[in-house]
GUMAR-795957 format. One line per field, with one value per residue (C-alpha): residue number from 1; x, y, z; residue in three letters. Coordinates in nm, 3 decimals. Example, Ala and Ser with C-alpha at 12.3 -4.5 7.8 and 13.67 -1.06 7.14 Angstrom:
REM residues 2
nr: [1;2];
u: [1.230;1.367];
v: [-0.450;-0.106];
w: [0.780;0.714];
rest: [ALA;SER];
END
This chain:
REM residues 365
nr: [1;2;3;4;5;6;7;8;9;10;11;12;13;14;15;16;17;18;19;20;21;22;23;24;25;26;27;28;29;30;31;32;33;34;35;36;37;38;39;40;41;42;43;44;45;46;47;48;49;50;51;52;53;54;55;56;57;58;59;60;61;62;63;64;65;66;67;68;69;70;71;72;73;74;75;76;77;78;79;80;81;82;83;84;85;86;87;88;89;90;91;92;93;94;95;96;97;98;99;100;101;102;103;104;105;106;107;108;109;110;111;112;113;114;115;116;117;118;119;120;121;122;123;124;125;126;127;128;129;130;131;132;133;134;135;136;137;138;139;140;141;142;143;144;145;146;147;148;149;150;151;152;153;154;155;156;157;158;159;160;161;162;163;164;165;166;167;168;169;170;171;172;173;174;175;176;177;178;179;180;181;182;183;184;185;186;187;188;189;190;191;192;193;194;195;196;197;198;199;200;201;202;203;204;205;206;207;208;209;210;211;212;213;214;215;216;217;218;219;220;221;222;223;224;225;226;227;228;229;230;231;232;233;234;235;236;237;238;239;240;241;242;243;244;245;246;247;248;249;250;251;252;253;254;255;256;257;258;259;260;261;262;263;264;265;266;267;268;269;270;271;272;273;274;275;276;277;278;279;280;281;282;283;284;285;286;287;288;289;290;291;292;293;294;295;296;297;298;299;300;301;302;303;304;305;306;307;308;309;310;311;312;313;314;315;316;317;318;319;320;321;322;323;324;325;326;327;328;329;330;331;332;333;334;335;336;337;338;339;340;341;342;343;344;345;346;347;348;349;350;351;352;353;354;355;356;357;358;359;360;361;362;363;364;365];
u: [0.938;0.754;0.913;1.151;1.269;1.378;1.237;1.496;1.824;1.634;1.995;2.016;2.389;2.612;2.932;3.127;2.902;2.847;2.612;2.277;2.110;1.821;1.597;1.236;0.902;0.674;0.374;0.131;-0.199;-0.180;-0.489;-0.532;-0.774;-0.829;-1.089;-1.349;-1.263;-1.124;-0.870;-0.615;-0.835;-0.564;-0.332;-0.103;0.174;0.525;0.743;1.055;1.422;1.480;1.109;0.903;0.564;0.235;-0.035;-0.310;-0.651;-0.880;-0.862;-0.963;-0.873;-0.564;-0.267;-0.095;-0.165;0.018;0.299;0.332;0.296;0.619;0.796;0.744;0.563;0.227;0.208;-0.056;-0.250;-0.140;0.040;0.401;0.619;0.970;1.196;1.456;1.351;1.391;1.093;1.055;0.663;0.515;0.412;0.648;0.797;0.820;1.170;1.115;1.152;1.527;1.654;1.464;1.679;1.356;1.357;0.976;0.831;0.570;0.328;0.477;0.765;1.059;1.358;1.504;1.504;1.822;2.044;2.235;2.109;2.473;2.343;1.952;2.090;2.397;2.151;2.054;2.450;2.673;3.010;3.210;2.947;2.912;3.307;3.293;3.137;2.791;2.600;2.831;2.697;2.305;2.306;2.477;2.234;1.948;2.127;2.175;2.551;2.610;2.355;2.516;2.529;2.237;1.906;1.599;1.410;1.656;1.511;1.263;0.959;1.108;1.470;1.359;1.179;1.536;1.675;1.441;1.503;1.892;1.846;1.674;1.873;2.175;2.134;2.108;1.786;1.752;1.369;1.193;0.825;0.696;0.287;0.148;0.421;0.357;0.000;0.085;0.293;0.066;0.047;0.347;0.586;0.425;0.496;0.843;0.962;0.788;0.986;1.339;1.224;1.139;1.464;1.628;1.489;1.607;1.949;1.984;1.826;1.614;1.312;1.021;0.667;0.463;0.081;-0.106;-0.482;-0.359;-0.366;-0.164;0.112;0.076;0.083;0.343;0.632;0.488;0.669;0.367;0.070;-0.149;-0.504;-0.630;-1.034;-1.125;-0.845;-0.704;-0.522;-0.757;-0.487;-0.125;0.022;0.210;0.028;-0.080;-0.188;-0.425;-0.593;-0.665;-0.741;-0.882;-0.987;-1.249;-1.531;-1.408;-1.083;-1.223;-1.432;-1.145;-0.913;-0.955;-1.284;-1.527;-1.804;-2.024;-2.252;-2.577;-2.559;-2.678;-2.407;-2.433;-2.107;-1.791;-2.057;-2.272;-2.592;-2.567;-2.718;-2.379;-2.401;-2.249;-1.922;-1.668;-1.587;-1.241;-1.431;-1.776;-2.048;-2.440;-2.689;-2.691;-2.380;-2.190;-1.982;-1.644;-1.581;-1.343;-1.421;-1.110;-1.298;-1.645;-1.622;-1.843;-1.981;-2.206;-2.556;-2.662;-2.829;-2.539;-2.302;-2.221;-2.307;-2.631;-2.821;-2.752;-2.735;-2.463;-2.605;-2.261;-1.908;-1.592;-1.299;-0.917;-0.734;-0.507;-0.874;-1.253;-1.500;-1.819;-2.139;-2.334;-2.684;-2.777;-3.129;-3.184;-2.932;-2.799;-2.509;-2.218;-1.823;-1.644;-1.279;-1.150;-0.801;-0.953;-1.137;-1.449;-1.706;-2.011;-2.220;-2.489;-2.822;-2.669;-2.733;-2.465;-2.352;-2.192;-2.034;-1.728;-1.443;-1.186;-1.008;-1.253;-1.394;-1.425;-1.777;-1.866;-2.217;-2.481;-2.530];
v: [0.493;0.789;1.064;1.053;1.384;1.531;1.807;2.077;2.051;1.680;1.522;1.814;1.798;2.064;2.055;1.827;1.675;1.332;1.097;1.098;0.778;0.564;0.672;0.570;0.799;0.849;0.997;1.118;1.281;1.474;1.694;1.880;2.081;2.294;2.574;2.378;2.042;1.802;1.627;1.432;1.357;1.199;0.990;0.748;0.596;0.420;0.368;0.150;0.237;0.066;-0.054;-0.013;0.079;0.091;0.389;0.232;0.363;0.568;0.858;1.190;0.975;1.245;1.003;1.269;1.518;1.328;1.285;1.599;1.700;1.479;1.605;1.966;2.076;2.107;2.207;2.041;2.200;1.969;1.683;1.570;1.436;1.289;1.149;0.953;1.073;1.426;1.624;1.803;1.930;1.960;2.270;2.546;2.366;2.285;2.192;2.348;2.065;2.144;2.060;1.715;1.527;1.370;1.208;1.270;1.050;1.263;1.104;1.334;1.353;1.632;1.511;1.817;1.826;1.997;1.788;1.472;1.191;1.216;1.596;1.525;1.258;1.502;1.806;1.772;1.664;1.957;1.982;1.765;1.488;1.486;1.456;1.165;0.876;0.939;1.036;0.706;0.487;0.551;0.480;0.200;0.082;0.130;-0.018;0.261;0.310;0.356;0.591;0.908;1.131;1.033;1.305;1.206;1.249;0.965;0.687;0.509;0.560;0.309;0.442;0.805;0.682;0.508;0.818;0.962;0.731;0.768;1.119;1.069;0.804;0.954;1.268;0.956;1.073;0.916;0.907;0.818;0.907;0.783;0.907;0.679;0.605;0.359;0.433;0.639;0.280;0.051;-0.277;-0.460;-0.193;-0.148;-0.470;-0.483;-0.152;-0.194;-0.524;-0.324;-0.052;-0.247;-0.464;-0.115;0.008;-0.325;-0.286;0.070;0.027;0.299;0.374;0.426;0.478;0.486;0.579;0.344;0.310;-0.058;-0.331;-0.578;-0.317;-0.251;-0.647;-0.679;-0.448;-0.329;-0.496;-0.353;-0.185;0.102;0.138;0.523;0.568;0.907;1.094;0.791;0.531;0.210;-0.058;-0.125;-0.456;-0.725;-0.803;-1.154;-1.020;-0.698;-0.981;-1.242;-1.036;-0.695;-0.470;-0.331;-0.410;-0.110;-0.270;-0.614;-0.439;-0.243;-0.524;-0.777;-0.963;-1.020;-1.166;-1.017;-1.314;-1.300;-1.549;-1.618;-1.669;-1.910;-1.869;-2.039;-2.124;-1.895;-2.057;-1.892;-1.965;-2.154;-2.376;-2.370;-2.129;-2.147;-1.885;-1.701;-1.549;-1.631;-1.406;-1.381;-1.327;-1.135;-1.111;-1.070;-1.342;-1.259;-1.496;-1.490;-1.643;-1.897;-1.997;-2.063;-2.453;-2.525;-2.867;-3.075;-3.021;-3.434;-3.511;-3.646;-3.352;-3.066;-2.770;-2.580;-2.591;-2.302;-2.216;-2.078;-1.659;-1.600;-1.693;-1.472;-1.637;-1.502;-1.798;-1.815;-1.865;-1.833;-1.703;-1.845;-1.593;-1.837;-1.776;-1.979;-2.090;-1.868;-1.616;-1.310;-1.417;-1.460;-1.482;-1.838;-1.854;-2.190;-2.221;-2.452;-2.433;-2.379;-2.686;-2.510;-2.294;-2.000;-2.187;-2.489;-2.609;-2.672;-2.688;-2.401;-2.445;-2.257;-2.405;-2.186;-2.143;-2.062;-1.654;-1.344;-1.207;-0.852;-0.738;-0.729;-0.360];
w: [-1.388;-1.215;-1.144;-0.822;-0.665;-0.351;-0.198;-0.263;-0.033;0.082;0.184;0.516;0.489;0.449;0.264;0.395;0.666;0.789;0.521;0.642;0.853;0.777;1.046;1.140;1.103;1.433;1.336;1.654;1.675;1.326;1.259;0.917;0.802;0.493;0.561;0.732;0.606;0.825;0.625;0.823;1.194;1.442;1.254;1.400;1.237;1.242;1.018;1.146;1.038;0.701;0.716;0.385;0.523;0.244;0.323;0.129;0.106;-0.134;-0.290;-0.069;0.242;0.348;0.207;0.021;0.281;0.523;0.277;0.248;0.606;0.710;0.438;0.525;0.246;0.469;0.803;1.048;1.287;1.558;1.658;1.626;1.396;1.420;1.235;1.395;1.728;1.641;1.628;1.311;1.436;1.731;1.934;1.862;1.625;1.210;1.055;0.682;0.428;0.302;0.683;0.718;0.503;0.333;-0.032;-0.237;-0.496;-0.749;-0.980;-1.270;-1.473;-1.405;-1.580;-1.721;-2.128;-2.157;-1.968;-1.991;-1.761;-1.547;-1.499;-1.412;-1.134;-1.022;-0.980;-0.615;-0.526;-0.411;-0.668;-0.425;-0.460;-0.813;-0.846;-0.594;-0.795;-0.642;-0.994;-1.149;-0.838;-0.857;-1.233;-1.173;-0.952;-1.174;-1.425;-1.653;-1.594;-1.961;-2.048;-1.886;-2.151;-2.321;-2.293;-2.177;-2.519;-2.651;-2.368;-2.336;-2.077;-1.833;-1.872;-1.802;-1.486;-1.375;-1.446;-1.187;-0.946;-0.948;-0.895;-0.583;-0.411;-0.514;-0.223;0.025;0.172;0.548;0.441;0.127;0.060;-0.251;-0.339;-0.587;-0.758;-1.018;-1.096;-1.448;-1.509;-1.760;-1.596;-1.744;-1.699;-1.313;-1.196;-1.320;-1.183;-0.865;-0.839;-0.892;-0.656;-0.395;-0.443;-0.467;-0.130;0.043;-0.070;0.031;0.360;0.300;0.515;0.271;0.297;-0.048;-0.102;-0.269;-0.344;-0.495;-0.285;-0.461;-0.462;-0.102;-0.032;-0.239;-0.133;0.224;0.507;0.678;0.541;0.705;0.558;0.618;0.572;0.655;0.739;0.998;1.012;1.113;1.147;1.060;1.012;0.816;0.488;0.614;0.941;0.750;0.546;0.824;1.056;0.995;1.313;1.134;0.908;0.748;0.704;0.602;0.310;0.187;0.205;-0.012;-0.181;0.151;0.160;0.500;0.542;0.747;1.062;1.386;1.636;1.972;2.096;1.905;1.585;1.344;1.179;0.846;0.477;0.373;0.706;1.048;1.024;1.356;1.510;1.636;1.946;2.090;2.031;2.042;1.865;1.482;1.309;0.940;0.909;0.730;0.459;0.205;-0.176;-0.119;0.210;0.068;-0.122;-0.395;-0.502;-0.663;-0.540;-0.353;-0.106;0.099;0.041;0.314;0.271;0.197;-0.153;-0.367;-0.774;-0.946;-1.078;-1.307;-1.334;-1.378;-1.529;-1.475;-1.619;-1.299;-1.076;-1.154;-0.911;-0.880;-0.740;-0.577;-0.421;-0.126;-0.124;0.234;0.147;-0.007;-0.308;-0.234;-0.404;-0.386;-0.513;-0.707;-0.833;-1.117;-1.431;-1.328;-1.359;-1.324;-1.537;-1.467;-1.360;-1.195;-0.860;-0.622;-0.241;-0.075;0.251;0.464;0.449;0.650;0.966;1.221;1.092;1.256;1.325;1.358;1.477;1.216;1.067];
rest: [UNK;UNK;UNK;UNK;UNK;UNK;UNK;UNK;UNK;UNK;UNK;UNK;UNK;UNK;UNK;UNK;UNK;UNK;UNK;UNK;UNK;UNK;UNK;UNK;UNK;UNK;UNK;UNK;UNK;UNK;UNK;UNK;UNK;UNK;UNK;UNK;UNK;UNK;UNK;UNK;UNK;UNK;UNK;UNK;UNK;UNK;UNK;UNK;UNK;UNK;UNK;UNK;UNK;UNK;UNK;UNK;UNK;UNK;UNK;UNK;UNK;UNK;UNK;UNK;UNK;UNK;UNK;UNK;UNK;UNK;UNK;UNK;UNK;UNK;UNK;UNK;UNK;UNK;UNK;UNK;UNK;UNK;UNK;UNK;UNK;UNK;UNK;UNK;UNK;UNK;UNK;UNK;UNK;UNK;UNK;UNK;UNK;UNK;UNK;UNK;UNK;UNK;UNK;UNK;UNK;UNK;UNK;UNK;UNK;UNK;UNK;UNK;UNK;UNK;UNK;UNK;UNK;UNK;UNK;UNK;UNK;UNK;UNK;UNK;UNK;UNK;UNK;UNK;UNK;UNK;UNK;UNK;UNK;UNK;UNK;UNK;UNK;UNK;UNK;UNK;UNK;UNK;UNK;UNK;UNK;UNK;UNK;UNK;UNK;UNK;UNK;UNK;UNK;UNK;UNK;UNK;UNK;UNK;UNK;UNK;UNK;UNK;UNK;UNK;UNK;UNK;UNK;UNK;UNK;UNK;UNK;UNK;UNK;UNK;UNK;UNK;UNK;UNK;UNK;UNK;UNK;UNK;UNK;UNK;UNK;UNK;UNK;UNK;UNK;UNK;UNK;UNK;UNK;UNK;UNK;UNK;UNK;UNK;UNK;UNK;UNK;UNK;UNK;UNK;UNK;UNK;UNK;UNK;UNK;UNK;UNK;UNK;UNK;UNK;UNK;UNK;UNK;UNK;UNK;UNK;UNK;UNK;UNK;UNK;UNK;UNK;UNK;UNK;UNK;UNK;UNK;UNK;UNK;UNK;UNK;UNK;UNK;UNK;UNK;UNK;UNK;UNK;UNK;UNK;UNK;UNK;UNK;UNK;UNK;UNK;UNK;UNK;UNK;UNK;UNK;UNK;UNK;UNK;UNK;UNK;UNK;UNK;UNK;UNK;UNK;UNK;UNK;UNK;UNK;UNK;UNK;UNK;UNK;UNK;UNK;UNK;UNK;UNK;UNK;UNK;UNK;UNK;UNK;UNK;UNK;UNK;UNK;UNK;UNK;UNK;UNK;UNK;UNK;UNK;UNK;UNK;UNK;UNK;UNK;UNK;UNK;UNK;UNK;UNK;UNK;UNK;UNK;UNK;UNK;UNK;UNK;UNK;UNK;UNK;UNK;UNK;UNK;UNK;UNK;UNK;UNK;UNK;UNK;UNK;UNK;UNK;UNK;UNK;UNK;UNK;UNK;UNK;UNK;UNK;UNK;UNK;UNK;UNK;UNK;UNK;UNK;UNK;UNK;UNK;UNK;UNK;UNK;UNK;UNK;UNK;UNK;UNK;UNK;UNK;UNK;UNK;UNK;UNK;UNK;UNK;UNK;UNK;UNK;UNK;UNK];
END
């Protein structure tokens, strides 16, 4: 598992103190720049109390930086930030990072060689802590509870990573920000300790909001997911709602396998080159139709069957699906989803036709 730290003195307690609350993330107006660069340009974001939120987008879009900025570790130039309703920055005001009682998730590796795993997850834990059971609790809940006084060179890859993790949910953070944190995973390992993660999270309560530039991760263990292009957020909402229906065309393109398709709207219906496609709101005149492969249907190419005529240019195979790149006859190609072996080969002719919900339209560009 990726390394999973805390910014030093992350818990904010003192000695003695009260444990530290889940609490939510308001983000408002945030504007970074580095020299002349405009990094972060007026972010907006939420992140509810024991919500796990997804900031998915590409890379150089200011994720990290925005990390980084609610963890303390970069200051904007303006806007506010609170956590739990406090404000940790805002005019006149920046909470260092060791008072905002905020957990960090690194891409690297920082077990220390020299110590036992019980002393790597007890490091960020004050004496009284460590004595307490806390260091014997995390392991246990990563499943590593008899590994203690093992060394990290003696573990595996995946049990050094659950070492890392302990370590961080053992301080309690109230927050947990997590940048990319399964992408130096290879792909089996990644989608079973992003499984135990999120399970992890859920348990705990924890809020958490990971980076991602993955968005089968994001889908996956996002209760919500906010897309950033450009140093913004564009939209935040539930996975099903992002995919169905994206704000943008930005969105839709980043989102998912769309297919932008050419059409001529009168109102509720666009004339396009894979037939008549409904639509979700009426519009006029030149529009790209958003269609997804699973809501383009593909058939055999006679005279009595819907759709418009078209010939298969390639097929891609996945086992689990195939897409087929069909060209309509009037038409740019486009990408049609079956959950089947495909039937057709390169060269054939076929029908195309929209099958979906009624689509949304966005004006031709």
């Amino acid at each position: 598992m990726p390394n999973i730290s805390t910014v030093a003195g992350a818990t904010g307690r003192e000695p003695g103190s009260a444990e530290a609350v889940t609490e939510p993330i308001a983000v408002r107006g945030v504007h970074k720049a580095f020299g002349t660069t405009p990094v972060l340009t007026g972010v907006d974001l939420d992140v509810p109390a024991g919500g796990i939120v997804a900031l998915l987008g590409p890379s150089g879009c200011g994720k990290t930086t925005l990390l980084r900025a609610i963890a303390g570790l970069e200051r904007p130039d303006r806007g506010e930030i609170r956590l739990g309703g406090r404000l940790v920055c805002g005019p006149g005001v920046f909470v260092p990072a060791e008072r905002r009682r905020v957990g960090m998730v690194f891409q690297d590796w920082a077990l220390f060689p020299h110590l036992s795993v019980a002393r790597n997850v007890g490091f960020g834990l004050t004496r009284e802590e460590r004595r307490g059971g806390r260091v014997r609790e995390a392991l246990d809940l990563v499943g590593l509870a008899g590994l203690s006084e093992r060394t990290p060179s003696t573990l595996s890859g995946g049990q050094q990573q659950r070492v890392a993790l302990a370590r961080a949910v053992a301080t309690r953070p109230s927050v947990l920000l997590l940048d990319e944190p399964f992408s130096n995973l290879d792909a089996s390992l990644r989608v079973q300790i992003r499984a135990e993660v999120a399970r992890l999270l859920r348990e705990l309560g924890l809020t958490a909001l990971f980076v991602t530039h993955d968005q089968e991760e994001a889908f996956l263990l996002g209760d919500q997911v906010a897309v950033m292009l450009a140093g913004a957020i564009e939209q935040q909402a539930t996975p099903d709602e992002l995919y169905a229906r994206p704000a943008s065309r930005a969105v839709a393109a980043f989102v998912g396998d769309a297919n932008f398709v050419p059409g001529e709207a009168d109102g509720l219906v666009a004339r396009t080159p894979v037939g008549p496609v409904p639509l979700r709101e009426a519009a006029r005149g030149r529009v790209d139709v958003l269609a997804r492969p699973e809501q383009l249907g593909v058939g055999d190419d006679r005279a009595d069957a819907a759709g418009a005529p078209a010939h298969i240019e390639s097929v891609e195979y996945y086992g689990h699906d195939a897409v087929y790149v069909v060209r309509p006859d009037d038409g740019p190609p486009v990408r049609a989803r079956v959950i089947a072996t495909p039937r057709y080969r390169p060269g054939d002719r076929v029908r195309v036709a929209f099958t979906g919900e009624a689509a949304i339209a966005y004006p031709a560009v």
